[in-house]
Structure formats: C-alpha cells, structure tokens
VOPAGU-2260 file (C-alpha; in pm, 1 decimal, decimal comma):
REM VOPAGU-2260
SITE   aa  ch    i         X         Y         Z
SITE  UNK   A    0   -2503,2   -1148,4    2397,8
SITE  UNK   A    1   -2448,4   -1296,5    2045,0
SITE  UNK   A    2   -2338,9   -1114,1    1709,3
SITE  UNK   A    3   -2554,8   -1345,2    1527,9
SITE  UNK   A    4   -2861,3   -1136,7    1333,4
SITE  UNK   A    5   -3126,3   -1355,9    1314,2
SITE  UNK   A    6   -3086,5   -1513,7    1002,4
SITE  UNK   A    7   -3266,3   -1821,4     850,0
SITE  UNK   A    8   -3087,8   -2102,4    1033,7
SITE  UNK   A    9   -3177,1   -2493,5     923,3
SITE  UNK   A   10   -2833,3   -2640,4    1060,8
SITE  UNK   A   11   -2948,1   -2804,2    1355,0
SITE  UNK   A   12   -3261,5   -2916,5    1199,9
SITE  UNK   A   13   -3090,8   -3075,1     891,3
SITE  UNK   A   14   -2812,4   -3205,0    1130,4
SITE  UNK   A   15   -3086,9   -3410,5    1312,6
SITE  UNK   A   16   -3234,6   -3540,6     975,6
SITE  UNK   A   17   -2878,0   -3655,7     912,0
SITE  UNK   A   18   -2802,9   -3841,7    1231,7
SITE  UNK   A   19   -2740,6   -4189,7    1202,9
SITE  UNK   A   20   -2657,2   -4150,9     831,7
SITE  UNK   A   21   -2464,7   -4451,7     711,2
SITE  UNK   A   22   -2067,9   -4384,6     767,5
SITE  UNK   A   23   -2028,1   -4459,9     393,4
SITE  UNK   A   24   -2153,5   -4106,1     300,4
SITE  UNK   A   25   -2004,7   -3945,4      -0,3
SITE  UNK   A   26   -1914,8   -3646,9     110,8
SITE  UNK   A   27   -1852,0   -3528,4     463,8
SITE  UNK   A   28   -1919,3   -3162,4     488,5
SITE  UNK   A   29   -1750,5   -2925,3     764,5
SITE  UNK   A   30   -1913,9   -2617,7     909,4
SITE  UNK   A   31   -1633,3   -2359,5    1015,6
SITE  UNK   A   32   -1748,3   -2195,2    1349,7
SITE  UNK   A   33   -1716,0   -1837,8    1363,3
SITE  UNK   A   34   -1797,2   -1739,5    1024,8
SITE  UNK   A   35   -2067,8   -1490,6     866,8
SITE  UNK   A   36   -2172,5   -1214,1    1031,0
SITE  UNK   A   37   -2014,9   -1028,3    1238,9
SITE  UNK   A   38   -2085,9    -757,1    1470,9
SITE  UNK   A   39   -2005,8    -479,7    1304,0
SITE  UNK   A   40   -2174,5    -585,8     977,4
SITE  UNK   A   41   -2476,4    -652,7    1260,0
SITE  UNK   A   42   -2521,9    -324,2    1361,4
SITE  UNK   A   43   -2491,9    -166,6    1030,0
SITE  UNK   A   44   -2724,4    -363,1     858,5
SITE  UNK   A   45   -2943,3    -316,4    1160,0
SITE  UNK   A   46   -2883,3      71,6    1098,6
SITE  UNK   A   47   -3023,3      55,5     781,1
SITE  UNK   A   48   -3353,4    -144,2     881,2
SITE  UNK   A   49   -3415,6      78,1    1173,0
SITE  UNK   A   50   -3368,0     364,5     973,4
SITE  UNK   A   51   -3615,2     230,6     683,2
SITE  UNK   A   52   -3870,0     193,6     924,7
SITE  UNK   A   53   -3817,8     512,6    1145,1
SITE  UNK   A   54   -3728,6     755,3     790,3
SITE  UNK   A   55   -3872,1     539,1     493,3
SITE  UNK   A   56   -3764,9     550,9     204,8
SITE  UNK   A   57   -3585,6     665,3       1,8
SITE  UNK   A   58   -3278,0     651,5     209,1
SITE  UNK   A   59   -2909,2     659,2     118,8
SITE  UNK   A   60   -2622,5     509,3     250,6
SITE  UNK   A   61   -2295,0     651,7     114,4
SITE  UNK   A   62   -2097,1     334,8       7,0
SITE  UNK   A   63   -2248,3      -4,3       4,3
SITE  UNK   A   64   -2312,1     -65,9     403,2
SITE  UNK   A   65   -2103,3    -389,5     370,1
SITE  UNK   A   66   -1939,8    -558,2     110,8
SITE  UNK   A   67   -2207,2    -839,3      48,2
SITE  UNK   A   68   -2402,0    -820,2    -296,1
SITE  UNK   A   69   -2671,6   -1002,9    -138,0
SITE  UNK   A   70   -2734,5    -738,7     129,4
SITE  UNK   A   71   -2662,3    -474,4     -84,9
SITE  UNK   A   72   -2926,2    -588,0    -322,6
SITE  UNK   A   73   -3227,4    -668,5     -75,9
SITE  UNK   A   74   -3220,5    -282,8      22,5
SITE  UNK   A   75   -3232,4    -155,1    -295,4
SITE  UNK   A   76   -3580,5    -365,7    -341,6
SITE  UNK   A   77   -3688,5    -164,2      -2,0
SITE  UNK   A   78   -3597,8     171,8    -175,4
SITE  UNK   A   79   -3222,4     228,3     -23,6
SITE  UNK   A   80   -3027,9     421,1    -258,3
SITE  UNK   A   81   -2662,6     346,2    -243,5
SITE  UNK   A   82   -2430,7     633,7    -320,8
SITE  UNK   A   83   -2058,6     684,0    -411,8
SITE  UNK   A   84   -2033,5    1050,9    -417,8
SITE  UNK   A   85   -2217,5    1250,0     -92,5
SITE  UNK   A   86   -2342,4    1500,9    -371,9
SITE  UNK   A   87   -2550,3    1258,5    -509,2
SITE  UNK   A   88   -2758,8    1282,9    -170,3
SITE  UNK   A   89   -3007,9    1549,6    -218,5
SITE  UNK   A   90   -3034,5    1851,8      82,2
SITE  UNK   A   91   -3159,8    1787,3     367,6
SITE  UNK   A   92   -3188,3    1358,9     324,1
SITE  UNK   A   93   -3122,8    1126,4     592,5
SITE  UNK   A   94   -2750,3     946,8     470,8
SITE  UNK   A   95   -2637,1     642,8     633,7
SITE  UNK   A   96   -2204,9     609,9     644,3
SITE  UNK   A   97   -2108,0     249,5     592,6
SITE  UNK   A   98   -1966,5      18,9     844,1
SITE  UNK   A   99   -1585,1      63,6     646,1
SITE  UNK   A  100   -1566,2     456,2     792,7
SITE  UNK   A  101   -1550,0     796,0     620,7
SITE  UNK   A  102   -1352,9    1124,6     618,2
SITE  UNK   A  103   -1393,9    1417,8     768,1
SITE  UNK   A  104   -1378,9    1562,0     444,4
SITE  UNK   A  105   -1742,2    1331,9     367,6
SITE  UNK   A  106   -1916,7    1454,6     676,2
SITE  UNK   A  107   -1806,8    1805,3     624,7
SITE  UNK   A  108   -1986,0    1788,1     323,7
SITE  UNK   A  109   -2291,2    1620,2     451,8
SITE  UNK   A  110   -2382,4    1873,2     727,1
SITE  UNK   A  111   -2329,0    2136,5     461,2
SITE  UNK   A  112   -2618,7    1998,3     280,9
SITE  UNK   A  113   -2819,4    1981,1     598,0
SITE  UNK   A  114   -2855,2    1578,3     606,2
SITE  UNK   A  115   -2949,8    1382,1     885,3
SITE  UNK   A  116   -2687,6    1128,2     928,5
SITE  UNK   A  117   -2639,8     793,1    1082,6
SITE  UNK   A  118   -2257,5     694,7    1139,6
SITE  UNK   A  119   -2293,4     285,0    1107,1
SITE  UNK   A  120   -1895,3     323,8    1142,8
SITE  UNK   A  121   -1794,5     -40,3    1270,6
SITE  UNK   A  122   -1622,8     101,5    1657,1
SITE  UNK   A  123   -1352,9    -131,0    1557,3
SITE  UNK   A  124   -1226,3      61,1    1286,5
SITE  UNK   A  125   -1349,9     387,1    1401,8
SITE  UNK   A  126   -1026,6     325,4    1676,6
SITE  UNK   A  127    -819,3     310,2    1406,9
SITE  UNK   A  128    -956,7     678,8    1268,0
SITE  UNK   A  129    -875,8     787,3    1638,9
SITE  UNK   A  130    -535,6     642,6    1697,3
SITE  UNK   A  131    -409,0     765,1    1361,1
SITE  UNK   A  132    -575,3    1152,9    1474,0
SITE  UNK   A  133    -390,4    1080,0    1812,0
SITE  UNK   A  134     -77,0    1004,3    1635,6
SITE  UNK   A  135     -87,5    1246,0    1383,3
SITE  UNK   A  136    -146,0    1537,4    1659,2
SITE  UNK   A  137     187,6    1411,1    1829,5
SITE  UNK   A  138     365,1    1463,0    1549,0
SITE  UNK   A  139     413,5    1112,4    1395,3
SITE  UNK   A  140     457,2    1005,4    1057,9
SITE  UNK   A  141     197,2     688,0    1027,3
SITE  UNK   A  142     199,7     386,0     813,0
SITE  UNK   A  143    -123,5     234,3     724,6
SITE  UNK   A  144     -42,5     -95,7     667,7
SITE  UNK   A  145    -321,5    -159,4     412,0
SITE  UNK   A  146    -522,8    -198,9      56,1
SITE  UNK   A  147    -493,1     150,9     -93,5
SITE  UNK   A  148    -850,7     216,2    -262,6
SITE  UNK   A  149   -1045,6      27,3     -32,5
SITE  UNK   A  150   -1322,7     213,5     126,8
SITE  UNK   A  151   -1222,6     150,6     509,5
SITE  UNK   A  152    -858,5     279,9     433,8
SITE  UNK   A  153    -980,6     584,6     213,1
SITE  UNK   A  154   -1141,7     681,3     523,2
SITE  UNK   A  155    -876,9     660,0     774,2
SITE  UNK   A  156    -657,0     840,6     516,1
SITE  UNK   A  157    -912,4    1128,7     530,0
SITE  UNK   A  158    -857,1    1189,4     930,3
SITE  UNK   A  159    -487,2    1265,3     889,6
SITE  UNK   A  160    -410,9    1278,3     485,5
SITE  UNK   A  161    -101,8    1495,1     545,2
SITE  UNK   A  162      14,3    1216,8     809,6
SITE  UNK   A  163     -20,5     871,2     618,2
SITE  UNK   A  164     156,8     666,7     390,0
SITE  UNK   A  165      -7,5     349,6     264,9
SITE  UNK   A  166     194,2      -5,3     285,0
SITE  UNK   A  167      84,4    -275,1     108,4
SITE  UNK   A  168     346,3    -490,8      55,2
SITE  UNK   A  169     675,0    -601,5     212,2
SITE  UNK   A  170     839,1    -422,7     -90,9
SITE  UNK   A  171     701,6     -95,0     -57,5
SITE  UNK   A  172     882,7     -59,4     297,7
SITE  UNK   A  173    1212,2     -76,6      63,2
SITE  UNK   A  174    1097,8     244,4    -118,8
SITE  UNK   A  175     963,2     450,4     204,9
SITE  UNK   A  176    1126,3     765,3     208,0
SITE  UNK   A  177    1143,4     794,9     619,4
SITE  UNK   A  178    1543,9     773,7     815,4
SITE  UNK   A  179    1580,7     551,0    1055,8
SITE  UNK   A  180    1552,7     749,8    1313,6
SITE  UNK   A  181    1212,3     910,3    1165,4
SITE  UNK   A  182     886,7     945,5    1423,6
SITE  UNK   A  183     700,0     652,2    1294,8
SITE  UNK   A  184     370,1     432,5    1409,8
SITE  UNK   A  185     237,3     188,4    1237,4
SITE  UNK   A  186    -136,2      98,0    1196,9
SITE  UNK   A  187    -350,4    -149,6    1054,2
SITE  UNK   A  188    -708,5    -199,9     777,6
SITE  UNK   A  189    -899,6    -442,5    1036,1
SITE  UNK   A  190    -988,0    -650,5     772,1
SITE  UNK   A  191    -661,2    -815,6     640,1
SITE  UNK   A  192    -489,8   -1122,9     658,6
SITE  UNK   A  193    -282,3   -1169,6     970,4
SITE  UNK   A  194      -0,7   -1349,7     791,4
SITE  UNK   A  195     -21,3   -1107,1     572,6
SITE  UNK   A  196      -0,4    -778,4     773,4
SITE  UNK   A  197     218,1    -973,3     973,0
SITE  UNK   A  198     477,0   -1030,0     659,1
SITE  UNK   A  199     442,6    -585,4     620,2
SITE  UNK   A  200     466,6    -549,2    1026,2
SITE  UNK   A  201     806,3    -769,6     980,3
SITE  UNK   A  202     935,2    -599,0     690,8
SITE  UNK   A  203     923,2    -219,1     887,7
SITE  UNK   A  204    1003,2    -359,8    1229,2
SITE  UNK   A  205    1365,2    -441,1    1000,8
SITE  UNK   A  206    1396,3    -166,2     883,4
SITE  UNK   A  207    1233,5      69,9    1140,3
SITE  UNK   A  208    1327,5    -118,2    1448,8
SITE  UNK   A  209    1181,3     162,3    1688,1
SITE  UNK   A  210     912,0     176,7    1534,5
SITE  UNK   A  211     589,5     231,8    1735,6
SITE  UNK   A  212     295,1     -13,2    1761,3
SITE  UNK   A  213     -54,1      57,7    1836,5
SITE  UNK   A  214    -185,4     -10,6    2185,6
SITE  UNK   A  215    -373,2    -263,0    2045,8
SITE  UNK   A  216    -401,4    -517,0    1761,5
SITE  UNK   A  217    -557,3    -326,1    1476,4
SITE  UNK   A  218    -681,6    -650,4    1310,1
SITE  UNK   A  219   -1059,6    -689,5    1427,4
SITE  UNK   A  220   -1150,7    -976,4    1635,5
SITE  UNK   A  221   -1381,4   -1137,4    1362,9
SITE  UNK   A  222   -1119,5   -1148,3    1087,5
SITE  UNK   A  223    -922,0   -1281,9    1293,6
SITE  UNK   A  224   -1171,5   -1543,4    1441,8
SITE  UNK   A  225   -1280,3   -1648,5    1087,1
SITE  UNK   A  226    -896,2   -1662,3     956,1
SITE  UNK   A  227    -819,7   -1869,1    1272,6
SITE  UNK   A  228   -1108,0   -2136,6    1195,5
SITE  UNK   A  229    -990,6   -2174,8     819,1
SITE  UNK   A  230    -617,0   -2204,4     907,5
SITE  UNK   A  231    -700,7   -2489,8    1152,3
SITE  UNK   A  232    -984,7   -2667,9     915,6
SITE  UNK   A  233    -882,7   -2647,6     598,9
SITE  UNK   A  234    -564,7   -2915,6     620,7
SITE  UNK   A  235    -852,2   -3119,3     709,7
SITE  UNK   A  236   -1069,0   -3085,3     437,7
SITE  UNK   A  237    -980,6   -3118,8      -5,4
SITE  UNK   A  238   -1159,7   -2808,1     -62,2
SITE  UNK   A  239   -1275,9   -2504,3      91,0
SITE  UNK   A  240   -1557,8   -2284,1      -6,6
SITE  UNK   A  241   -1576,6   -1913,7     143,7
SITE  UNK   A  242   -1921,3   -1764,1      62,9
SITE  UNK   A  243   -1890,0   -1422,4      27,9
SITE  UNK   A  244   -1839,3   -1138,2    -250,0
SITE  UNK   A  245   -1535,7   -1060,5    -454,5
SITE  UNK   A  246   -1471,5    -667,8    -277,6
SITE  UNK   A  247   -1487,9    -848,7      78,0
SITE  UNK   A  248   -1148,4    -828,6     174,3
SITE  UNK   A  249   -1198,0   -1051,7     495,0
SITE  UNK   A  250   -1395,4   -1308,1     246,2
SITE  UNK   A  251   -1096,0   -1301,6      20,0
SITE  UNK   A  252    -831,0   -1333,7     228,7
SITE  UNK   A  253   -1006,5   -1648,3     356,3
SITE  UNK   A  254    -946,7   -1810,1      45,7
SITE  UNK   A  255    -574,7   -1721,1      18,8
SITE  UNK   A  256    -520,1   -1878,5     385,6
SITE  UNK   A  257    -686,0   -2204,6     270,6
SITE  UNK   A  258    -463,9   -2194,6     -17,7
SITE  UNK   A  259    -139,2   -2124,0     166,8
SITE  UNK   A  260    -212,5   -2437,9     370,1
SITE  UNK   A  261    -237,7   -2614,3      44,0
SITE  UNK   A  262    -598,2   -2625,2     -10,5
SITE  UNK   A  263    -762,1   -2504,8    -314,3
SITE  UNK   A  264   -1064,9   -2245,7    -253,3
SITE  UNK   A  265   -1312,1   -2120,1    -396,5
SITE  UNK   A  266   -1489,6   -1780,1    -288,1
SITE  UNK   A  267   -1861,2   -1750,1    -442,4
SITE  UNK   A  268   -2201,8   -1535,7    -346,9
SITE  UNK   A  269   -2418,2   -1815,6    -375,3
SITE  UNK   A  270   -2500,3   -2153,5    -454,6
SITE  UNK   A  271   -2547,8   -2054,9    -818,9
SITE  UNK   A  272   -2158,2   -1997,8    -860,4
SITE  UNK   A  273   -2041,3   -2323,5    -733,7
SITE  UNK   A  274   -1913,4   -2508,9   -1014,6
SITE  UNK   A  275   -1988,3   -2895,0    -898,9
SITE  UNK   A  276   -1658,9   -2987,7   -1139,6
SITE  UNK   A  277   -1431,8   -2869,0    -878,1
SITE  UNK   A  278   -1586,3   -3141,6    -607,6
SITE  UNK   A  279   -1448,6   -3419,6    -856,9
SITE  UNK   A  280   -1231,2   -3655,3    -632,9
SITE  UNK   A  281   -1347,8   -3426,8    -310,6
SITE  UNK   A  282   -1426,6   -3653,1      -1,6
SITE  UNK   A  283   -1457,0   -3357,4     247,2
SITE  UNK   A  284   -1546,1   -2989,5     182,8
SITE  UNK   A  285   -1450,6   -2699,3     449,3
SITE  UNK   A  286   -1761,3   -2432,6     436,3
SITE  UNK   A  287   -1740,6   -2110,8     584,8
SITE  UNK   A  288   -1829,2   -1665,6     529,8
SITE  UNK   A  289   -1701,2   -1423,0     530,1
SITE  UNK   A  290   -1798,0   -1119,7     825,6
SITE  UNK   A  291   -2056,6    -963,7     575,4
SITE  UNK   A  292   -2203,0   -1298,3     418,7
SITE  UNK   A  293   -2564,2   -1390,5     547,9
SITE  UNK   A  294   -2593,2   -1734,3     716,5
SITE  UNK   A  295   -2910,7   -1827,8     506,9
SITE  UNK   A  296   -2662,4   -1859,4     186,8
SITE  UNK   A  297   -2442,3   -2030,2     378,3
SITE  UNK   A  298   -2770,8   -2260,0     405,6
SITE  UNK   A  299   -2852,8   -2295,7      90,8
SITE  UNK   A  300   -2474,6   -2427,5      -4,0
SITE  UNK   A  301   -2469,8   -2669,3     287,1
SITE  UNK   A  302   -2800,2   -2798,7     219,6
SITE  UNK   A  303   -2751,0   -2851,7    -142,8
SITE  UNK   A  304   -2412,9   -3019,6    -137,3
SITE  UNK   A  305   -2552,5   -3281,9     122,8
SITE  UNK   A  306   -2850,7   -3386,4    -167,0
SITE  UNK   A  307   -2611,6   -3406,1    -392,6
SITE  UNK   A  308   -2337,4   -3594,7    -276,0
SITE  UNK   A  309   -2512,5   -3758,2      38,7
SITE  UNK   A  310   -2340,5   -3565,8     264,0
SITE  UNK   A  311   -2306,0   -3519,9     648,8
SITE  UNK   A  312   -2256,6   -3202,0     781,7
SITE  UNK   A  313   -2051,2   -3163,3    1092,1
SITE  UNK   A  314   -2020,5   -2849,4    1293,1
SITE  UNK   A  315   -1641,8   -2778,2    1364,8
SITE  UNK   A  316   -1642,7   -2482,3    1664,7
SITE  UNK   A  317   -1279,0   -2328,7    1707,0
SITE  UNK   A  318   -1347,2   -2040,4    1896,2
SITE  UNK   A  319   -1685,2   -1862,8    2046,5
SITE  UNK   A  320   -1799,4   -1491,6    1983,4
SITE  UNK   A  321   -2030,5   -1324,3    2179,2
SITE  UNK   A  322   -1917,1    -961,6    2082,9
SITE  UNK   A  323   -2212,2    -672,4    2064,0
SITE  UNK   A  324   -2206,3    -342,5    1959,6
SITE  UNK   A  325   -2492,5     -88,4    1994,0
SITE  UNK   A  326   -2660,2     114,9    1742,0
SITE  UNK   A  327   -2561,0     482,2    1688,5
SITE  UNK   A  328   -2706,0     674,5    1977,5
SITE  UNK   A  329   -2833,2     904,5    1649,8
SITE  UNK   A  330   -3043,8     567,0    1589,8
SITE  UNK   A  331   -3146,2     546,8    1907,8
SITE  UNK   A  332   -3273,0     865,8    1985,6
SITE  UNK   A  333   -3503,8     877,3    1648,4
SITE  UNK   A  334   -3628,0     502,4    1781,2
SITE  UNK   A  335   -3735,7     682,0    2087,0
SITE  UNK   A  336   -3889,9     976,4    1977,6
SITE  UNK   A  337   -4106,9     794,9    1727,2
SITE  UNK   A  338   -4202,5     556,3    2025,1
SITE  UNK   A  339   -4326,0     836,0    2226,0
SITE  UNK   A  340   -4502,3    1013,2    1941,1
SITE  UNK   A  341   -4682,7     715,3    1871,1
C-alpha cells in the first residue's frame, strides 16, 4: 500500500542521467523523503476525480479540498466550483466537504437543501471531531490547541462550540479562565508543528498539571513524518525550499523548523517563485512538500536547479509511509452503481 497518487515522477530517471557526474558539481541537491502528498490529501483529491467522472460537472466542494493552489486550480478548469458558504450550493447539488472537516452546523444545512454529499474528511482529523464530542458529552471543558480561523479547527469547534476554547500560544494559557482543579482535556489541529504544540502542551501541563491527554497523538502521522525529515536534513543543507502554498499550515511550519535549526527557507508554489538570488554562496539545497503539494512541482524545481547549477540530486529517506485510507463508502457506492448500470 503506498499514499503516493500517481503523480509525474522523473527522479529516478534524472538520477540515472546524473550518475557518475563529476564530484566537482556546483550544487548538490537533497530530496527529503516523506514529503508531498499524503494520504489524506490522496483520498480527497481522489474524491473529487471520482466524483467528476461519476456526477460531472459542475460540482462543488465546500472549502478548497486541500490547501494547494495548484490543485485547487486544475479543478476549476474541469468545472469544480469551490465554495465558502454551503448556500452558495444550489438545491439538490452533489457538495464535496474538504479533507480539513466541517460542522455539524454545515451538514445540517446541506441535507436541508437536499444535496448529495461526499465527506472527503481526512479520518485523521475526523478523530479529533470524535474525541472532542466524546469529551464534551463527559462533561469536559476542551482546549484545542490550535490556529483559530483555520478551516480544520473551525470545524472541530462546530462539534462541541459550547465545549472549546482555542490555544494558540504559550501565552494564552496565562489568560484561560479555568481553576486548577477544572475538568480539562486537551486536543490538537493535526497539522501543526510538534515543537510548537509541544511548547502550548508544556505551558497547560504547568499550569493544569491533571490535565487530560488524548488517547492518542493528535498530530497526524504525515506532519509529523515531513517535520521529522526537515529537522534531520536541513543542518545539512544552506538552504531549504518547501514547495507548497502560503494557507498550508503543514507547508509552513516546515519552513519555520528549517529556520529554528538555523537554516533559512523559503516556501514557494512553483518554480516560478524561486528567486535564484537566494542560492548565492549555496553549495547544498534541502527540497521537500508539503502533505498537499503535488510531486510533479516538486519535479520541476529539482530538475531546474540541477541545469542551472550542475547539480546532483540525492535522495535522503528518513522514514517510510505506506499509510492508505479508503474513499467515502458514499463514493463507493455511486462507483458501483454506475458500474452495474453500465
């Protein structure tokens, strides 16, 4: 099982070109292992294809399925409306949710206007919607350790609004209203840096020392994966460069690890927003995605900087992945019925 969509890949085949390439190259040029896609952002974006070919189109996805302005873009060309209000879906459509989650308060409102909908919830963070409902039922007051805005905690808000207050700094545990002795649980966005949540998780465990944890580590596997590979690479490189889009949290937070280790970073879309004055000085470059970047730009970056500088690329593997997740049984079931129709 892999969480790799099939996307353009010319790695190996441009490694091989580059074998035997005289030790004296320019640049050397290192290839984090995980990055990109993960799979969650997988089976959303597979969501969306199935659903173009099983519904047509239009179709509308409330929020942008993943943070990516790439991916976002390519399915508005095949007629995928994107949509920040569910009223803006017209009765009786077919409506996608995004891999970040929704409320109840969204779905309410889509089966009141009769739409078919596909939940392309990543299963990772719909835990976190069911272990702050859990909590919530018990009786617990619940920090969301968290970005307040961002679409992924806006939903888990929604599931227990009356229940939550957001964290998102070490300061704002001074100026929490709880006692010491209050109910409390905290939980985590999955897509944040662990050091970090970790600084937040510190601050309440001080001043909330019986506090409870979840049963599990909030922070999804892939973050963490990705976050790993940079922390452990980029003291080896003189610059890092995270492809991926400015409201990817897990792409940004890339670049502020790289930069706590002391190494400068740069986080772009493409190739077209690499500025070739930072790589002044630069013998080695760290390249790596974020979880909702496609590979192919990763490609075009890797392939481009080895031209110009005469680089050699070198694959650096810290840690395998071979995490699946199915598609929405709702997905499913419409896949079968149009096989047996036709």
């Amino acid at each position: 099982m892999t969480n790799e969509r099939n996307e353009p890949n010319d790695t190996q085949s441009f490694l091989d070109t580059r074998r035997g390439s005289p030790e004296t190259s320019l640049m050397r040029i290192l290839l984090a292992n995980p990055r990109g896609f993960c799979a969650g952002v997988n089976m959303a974006i597979q969501c969306v294809e199935e659903a173009l070919k099983l519904v047509g189109s239009p179709l509308y996805v409330y929020h942008e399925i993943v943070h990516n302005r790439h991916v976002v873009e390519q399915f508005v060309k095949e007629g995928v409306i994107f949509v920040d209000d569910i009223g803006e879906v017209p009765p009786n459509q077919t409506v996608i949710f995004s891999a970040h989650g929704v409320s109840p308060a969204v779905r309410n409102s889509a089966k009141e206007r009769g739409c078919t909908m596909i939940d392309a919830t990543c299963p990772l963070v719909t835990k976190v919607h069911m272990e702050a409902i859990r909590y919530a039922r018990q009786g617990y007051n619940i920090l969301l350790v968290g970005h307040a805005g961002h679409d992924e905690v806006v939903g888990t808000v929604g599931e227990a609004p009356g229940a939550i207050t957001i964290v998102e700094s070490p300061e704002d545990v001074d100026r929490l209203p709880f006692d010491s002795d209050a109910r409390l649980v905290y939980l985590t966005q999955t897509t944040l840096s662990m050091d970090d949540a970790n600084k937040i998780i510190d601050a309440i465990k001080r001043r909330y020392p019986d506090i409870k944890a979840p049963p599990s580590e909030d922070i999804c596997y892939a973050t963490t994966n990705r976050q790993h590979a940079v922390r452990e690479l980029a003291t080896q490189a003189d610059l890092v460069l995270v492809v991926g889009s400015k409201n990817s949290s897990n792409s940004v937070r890339l670049t502020e690890i790289s930069e706590n280790t002391g190494t400068p970073a740069y986080l772009v879309d493409d190739n077209s927003e690499i500025d070739h004055d930072w790589f002044e000085g630069v013998r080695t470059v760290l390249v790596t995605a974020g979880a909702s970047a496609p590979e192919h730009l990763v490609q075009q970056i890797v392939n481009d900087l080895a031209e110009r500088y005469d680089g050699e690329i070198e694959d650096r593997h810290v840690i395998g992945e071979d995490m699946h997740f199915e598609l929405p049984i709702s997905v499913r079931v419409m896949r079968e019925r149009e096989e047996v129709s036709s």
